[in-house]
C-alpha positions as CSV (number, residue, x, y, z in Angstrom):
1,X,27.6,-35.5,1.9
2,X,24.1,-36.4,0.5
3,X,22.7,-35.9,4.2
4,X,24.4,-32.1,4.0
5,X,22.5,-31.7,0.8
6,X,18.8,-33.3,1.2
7,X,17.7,-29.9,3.1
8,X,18.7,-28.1,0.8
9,X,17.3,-29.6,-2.3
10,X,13.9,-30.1,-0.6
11,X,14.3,-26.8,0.3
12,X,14.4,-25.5,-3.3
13,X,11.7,-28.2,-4.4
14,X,9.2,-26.1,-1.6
15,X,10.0,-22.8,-3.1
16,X,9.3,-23.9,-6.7
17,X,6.5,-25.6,-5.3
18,X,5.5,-22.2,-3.9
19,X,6.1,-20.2,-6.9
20,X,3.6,-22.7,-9.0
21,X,0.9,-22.4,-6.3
22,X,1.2,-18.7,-6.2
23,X,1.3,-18.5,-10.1
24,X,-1.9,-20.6,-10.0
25,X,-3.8,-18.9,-7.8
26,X,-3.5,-15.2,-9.3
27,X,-4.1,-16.8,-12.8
28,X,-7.1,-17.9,-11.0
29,X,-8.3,-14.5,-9.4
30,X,-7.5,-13.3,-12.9
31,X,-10.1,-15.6,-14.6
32,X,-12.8,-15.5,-12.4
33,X,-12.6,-11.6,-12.4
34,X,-12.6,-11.8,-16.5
35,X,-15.7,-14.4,-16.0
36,X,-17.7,-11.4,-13.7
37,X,-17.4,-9.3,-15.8
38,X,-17.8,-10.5,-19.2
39,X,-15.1,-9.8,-21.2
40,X,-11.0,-8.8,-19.9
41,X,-12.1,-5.4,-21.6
42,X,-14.8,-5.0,-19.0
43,X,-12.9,-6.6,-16.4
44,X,-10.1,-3.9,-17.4
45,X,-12.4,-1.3,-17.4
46,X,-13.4,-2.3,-13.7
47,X,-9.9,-2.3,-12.7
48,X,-9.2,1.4,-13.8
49,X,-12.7,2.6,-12.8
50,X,-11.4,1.1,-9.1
51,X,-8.3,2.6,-9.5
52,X,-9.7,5.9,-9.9
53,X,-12.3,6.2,-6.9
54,X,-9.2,5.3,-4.9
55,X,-7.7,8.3,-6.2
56,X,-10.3,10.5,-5.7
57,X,-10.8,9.6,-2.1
58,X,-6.6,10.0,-1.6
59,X,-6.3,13.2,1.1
60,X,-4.6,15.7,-0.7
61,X,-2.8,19.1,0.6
62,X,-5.6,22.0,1.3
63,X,-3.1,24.2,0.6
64,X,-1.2,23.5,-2.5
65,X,-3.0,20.2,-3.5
66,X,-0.4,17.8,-3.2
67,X,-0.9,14.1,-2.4
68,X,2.8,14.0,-1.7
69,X,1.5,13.9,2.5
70,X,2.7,11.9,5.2
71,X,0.7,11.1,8.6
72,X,2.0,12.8,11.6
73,X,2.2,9.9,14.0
74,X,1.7,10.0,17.8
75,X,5.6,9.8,19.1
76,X,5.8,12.6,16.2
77,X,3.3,14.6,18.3
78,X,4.3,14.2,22.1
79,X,7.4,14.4,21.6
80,X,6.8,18.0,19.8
81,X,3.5,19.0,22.4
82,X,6.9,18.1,25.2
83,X,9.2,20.3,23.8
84,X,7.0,23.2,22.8
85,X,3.9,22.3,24.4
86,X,0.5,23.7,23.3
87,X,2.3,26.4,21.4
88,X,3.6,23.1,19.4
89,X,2.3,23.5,15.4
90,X,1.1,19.7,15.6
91,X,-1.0,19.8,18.2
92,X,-4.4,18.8,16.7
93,X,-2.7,18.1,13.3
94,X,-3.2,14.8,11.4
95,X,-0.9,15.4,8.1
96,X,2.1,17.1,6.9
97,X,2.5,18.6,3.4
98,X,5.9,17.3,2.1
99,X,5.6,20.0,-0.7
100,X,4.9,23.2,1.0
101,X,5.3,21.9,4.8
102,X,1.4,22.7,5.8
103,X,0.2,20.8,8.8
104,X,-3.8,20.0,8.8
C-alpha cells in the first residue's frame, strides 16, 4: 500500500514546493520594483501611470467609442468573402463593435 501512495505524496510535496518558489519569486519582482523606484508609493504610482498608457493605446469603436471590440479573425473573413464575396461587410475590416455592430 505505501508503494500506491509514495507518488502521490511526492506529488503533493512538488506542488507545495511550487507554490513556495512561485510565492518567492513575485515577492521578489515586488521588491526589486519597490527598490527602482524608491519608495512602494512611487513604485505604485509607476504601476498605475503603466496602467494607463495601456489604456490609452486600447483601439476603441470610431463610431460609438466602445472598447467592448473583438478582432475579426481570418476563418471569420473567408468564410464571409465565400458566401457573399466582395459584397461581404468584412472584407478589409479588422474589428467588430460588440456595442453597435460597426466593422472598421
Amino acid at each position: 500500500m505505501s508503494n500506491v501512495l509514495l507518488p502521490w505524496i511526492l506529488l503533493i510535496i512538488c506542488i507545495g514546493l511550487l507554490i513556495l518558489w512561485v510565492r518567492f519569486v513575485i515577492h521578489l519582482e515586488h521588491k526589486n520594483g519597490v527598490k527602482k523606484y524608491g519608495s512602494e508609493d512611487s513604485y505604485l504610482k509607476a504601476v498605475e501611470k503603466i496602467r494607463e498608457e495601456s489604456e490609452k493605446n486600447k483601439p476603441r469603436c470610431p463610431t460609438c467609442g466602445s472598447d467592448n471590440i473583438s478582432k475579426i479573425d481570418t476563418l471569420e473573413r473567408g468564410v464571409s468573402v465565400a458566401a457573399f464575396g466582395l459584397a461581404s461587410g468584412k472584407v478589409g475590416k479588422q474589428f467588430k463593435c460588440k456595442n453597435c455592430g460597426y466593422k472598421w
